[in-house]
N, C-alpha and C positions, 0 to 999 in steps of 0.2 A: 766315634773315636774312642770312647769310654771302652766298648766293648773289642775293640782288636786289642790296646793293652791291658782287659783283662786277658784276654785269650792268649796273648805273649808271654805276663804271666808265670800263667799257669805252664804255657809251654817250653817255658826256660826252666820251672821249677822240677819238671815233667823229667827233662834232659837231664837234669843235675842230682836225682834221684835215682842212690844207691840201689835201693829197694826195684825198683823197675828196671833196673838196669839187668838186674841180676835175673829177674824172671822172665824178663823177655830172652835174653840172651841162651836159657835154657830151653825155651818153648821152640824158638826157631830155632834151635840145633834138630830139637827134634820130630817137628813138623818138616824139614827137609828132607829128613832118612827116612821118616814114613812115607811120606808124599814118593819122593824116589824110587824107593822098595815097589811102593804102590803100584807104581805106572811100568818097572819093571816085571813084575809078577803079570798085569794083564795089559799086554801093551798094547790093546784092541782098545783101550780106553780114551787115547788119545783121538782115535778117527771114530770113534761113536761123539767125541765131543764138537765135532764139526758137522758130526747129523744133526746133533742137540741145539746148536744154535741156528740153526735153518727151522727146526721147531719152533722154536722161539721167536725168531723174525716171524714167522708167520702166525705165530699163536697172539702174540705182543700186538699187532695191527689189524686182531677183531677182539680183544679180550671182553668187550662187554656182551657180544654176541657169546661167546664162551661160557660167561657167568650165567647167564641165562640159560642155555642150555645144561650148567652143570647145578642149577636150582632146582630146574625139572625133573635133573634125574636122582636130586637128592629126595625132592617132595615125593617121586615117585616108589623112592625105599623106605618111607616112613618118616623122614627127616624134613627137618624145617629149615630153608633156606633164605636170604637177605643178600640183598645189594646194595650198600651206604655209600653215598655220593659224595660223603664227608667224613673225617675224624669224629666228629661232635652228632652226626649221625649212627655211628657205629656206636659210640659209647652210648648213647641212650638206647638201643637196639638192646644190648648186651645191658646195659644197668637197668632195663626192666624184667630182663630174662632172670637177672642176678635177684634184686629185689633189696633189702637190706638183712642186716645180721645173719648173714651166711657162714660157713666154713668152706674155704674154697683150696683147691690145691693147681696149680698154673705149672706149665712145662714153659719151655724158653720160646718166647715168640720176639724176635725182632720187628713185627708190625704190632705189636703189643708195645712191646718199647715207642715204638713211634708215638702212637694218640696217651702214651702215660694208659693203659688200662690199668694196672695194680694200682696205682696213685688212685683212681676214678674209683675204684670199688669199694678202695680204701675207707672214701670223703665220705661215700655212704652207709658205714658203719660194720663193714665188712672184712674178716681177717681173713689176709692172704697168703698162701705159702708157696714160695718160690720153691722149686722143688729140682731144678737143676742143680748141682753141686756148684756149679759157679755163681748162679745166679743165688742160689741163698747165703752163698759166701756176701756180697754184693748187696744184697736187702740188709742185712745183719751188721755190714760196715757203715751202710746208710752212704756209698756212693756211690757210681755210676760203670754201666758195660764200659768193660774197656777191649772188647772184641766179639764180633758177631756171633764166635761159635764157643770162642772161650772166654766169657765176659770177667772172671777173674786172673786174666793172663798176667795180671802184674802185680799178683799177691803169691808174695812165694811163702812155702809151707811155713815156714815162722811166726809169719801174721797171722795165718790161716790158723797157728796151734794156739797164740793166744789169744782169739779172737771166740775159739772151742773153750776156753781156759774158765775166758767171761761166761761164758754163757749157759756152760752145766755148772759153772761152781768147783771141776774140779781139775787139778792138772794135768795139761795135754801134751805129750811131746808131740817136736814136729816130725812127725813119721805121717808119711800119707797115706798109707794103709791103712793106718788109727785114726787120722781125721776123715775120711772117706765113711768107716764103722761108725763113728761116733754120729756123724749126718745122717748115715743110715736109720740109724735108732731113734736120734730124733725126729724124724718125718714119716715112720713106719705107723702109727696109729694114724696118723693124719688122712693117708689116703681112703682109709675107711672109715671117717668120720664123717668125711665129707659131703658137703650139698652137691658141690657144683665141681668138674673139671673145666679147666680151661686150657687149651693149646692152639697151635699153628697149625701151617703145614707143609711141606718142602714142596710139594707139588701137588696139583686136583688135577685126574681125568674128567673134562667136562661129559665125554659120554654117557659114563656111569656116575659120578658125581664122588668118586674116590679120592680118599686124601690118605697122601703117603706121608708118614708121619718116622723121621731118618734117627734112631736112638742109639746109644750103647750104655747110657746106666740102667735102662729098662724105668726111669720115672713116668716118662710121657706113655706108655703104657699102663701102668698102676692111676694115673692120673684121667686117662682115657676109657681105661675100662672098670674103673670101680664105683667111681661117683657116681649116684641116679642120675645124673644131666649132666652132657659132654657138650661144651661151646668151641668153638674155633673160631678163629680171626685169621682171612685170609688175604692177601693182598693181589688185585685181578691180576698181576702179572707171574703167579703160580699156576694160572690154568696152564693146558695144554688139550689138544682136541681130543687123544684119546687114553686107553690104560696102556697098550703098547707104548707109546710117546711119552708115559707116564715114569713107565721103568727103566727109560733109556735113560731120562734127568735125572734119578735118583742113584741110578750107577754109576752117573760122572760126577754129580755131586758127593758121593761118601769118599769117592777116590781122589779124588782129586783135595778133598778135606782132610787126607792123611790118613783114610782107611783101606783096608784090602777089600774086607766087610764089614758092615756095623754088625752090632751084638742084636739090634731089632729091627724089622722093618715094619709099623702097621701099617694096614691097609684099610680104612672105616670109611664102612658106604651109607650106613644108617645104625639106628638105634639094636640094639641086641634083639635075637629072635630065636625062636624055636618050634619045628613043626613035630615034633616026638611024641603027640598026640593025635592020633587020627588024621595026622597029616595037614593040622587046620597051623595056620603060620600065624603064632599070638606074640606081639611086641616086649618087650620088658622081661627079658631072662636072667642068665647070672649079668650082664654086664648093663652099659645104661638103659634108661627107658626113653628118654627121648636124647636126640642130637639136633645139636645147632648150629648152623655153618655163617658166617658173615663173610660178605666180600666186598672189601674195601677198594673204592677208588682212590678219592680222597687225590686229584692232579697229575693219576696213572694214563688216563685215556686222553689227557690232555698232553702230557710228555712223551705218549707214545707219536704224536703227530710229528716231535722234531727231528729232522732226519740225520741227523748226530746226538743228540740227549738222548734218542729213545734206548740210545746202547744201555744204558744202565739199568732197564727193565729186564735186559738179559740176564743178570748177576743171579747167580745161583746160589751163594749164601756161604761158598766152600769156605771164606775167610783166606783163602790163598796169596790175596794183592797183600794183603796186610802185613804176614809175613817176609813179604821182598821190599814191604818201602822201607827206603832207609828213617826216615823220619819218623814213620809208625814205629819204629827197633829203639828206637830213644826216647819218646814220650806216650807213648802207646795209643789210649785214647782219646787222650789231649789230644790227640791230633783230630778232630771231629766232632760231632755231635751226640747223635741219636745213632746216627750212621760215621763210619772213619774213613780217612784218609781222602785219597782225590776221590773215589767214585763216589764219597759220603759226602762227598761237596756238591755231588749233581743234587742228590736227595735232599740233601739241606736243602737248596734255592728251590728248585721245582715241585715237592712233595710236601714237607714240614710247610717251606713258604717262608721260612728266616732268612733274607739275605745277609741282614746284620749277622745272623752267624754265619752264614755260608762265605764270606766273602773274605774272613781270616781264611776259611782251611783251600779256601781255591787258588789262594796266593803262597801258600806254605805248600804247596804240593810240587814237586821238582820238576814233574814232567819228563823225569829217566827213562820211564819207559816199564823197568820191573815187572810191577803188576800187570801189564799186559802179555809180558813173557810167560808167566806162570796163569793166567787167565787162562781156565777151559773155554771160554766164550770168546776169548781176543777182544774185550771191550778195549776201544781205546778212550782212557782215562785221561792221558795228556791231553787229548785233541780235545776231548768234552771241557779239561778246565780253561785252556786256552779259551774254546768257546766260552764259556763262563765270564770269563776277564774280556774280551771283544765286549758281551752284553751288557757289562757293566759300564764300559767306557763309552757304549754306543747308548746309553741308560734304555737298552730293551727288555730288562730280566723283570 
């Protein structure tokens, strides 16, 4: 009981906050006209996203077969590959990779978010730099994503200037041009200081063992290609069987996020290489020396057996639903956990394992439908929370 009137709360506080009000109100004006634009400019986008999730259905219902075969073809490029069965498996995987007193620079992983890795690296004496523009907005406030793709959606440039204000000492107008430069300068030594990169990945071809890595401030690049050692944290349901199948995800996914194109796409199959001597291929060139791939289960292959939950293994990451629920528009990621809105309520109970959180956001979820409108996947998000709410009444979850 303690925990739903926290979570009320925070979500009536969430509501009555100018400050979020303002910024969301601006993001979804203009997450609509891009997304729009978008899908006007290449209208083939729509009917590859109905290839995409037949992909997916079928990628989703062998993904451990997947990981394995995309281990072998990562060990087979030089790279060192992992399968965690657990949260608490991943992190010691990775926190002996890491080691202690490191310099670390991390791109935005939402299955990062999930097991707390920057918290974990942290504990072990480790400084970490958040290196998305949102997401160091977000370390630096010392609170929490408030969206998957734009985790400071509800800091609008004002806080953002005096938050720059604190923290070099000197004063910031709020002009986001200037707060943008300003981030820039502070994280530009960083990336070549560094021990260790850390990142995700939008999609792996199991084939080759490819991770598509979806950018436009060009961080996750600098963070991928400069550090001696590049780590990834993947979650099994980003494989896909091949690199064809690979590209079709990443072209619904940047479109459908409100892009035409992103400004980068990488593509990393193993550590850096060069045969420009005698033709002999010696590991560890200008970019890392070794790559480390982790693929997390962690109650993926276990949700993918239910034959309405597994929908949510589809979700491609676009942030789309979040922008159509009406309730995300007024408390943003109040509304959620780790993961937002309904479909962050499957995540919550089946993945995380929190019912106690999960069971505020599955009863705050309207069941309108929205998010499934604007879903390249057509997850249905209503049906999964209703299921949700049956499981609890029927005490199956």
């Amino acid at each position: 009981m303690s925990q739903f009137k926290a979570y009320k709360t925070q979500l009536m506080e969430a509501a009555h906050n100018d400050r979020i009000s303002t910024a969301l109100s601006r993001a979804i004006k203009s997450y609509r006209a891009n997304t729009n634009n978008a899908l006007r400019k290449f209208p083939h986008t729509i009917e590859l996203a109905e290839e995409v999730r037949k992909i997916k259905e079928d990628s989703i219902g062998r993904m451990r077969e997947l990981a394995e075969q995309a281990c072998e073809s990562i060990e087979g490029n030089k790279g060192h590959a992992y399968i965690a069965d657990t949260a608490e498996e991943a992190l010691k995987i990775i926190g002996d990779l890491v080691g202690k007193d490191k310099l670390i620079v991390k791109g935005k992983s939402m299955t990062g978010e999930e097991i707390d890795l920057r918290e974990h690296l942290e504990e072990s004496g480790n400084e970490v730099y958040e290196t998305d523009l949102g997401e160091f907005i977000i370390q630096h406030l010392k609170s929490k994503p408030m969206h998957i793709l734009s985790p400071a959606i509800h800091v609008p440039k004002e806080d953002v200037a005096t938050l720059l204000t604190n923290i070099t000492g000197k004063k910031v107008a709020p002009d986001i041009a200037e707060e943008v430069a300003i981030v820039r300068n502070l994280l530009r030594e960083k990336y070549f200081q560094a021990d260790i990169g850390l990142s995700g990945a939008n999609v792996v071809s199991a084939d080759t063992g490819t991770l598509f890595l979806i950018s436009n401030e060009g961080n996750i690049r600098l963070c991928t290609g400069v550090p001696p050692v590049h780590i990834a944290l993947v979650g099994l349901e980003k494989l896909v069987p091949t690199l064809h199948d690979a590209w079709k995800v990443a072209e619904v996914t940047w479109r459908y996020a409100n892009y035409n194109i992103p400004s980068y796409v990488s593509l990393v199959s193993g550590p850096s290489k060069t045969g420009d001597i005698e033709k002999v291929t010696t590991y560890g060139a200008h970019g890392p020396k070794e790559l480390h791939v982790v693929f997390l289960d962690s109650g993926r292959t276990k949700l993918a057996k239910h034959p309405l939950l597994r929908q949510a293994l589809y979700c491609l990451r676009c942030g789309g639903c979040l922008y159509e629920c009406p309730v995300f528009a007024v408390t943003a990621g109040y509304f959620g956990d780790k993961y937002f809105a309904g479909i962050g309520a499957v995540w919550t109970a089946q993945i995380t394992g929190n019912l106690e959180k999960a069971a505020p956001i599955i009863y705050t979820c309207l069941t309108c439908g929205r998010c499934k409108v604007r879903c390249p996947m057509k997850i249905d998000v209503p049906q999964m929370c209703l299921e949700l709410r049956r499981m609890i009444a029927q005490n199956q979850t």
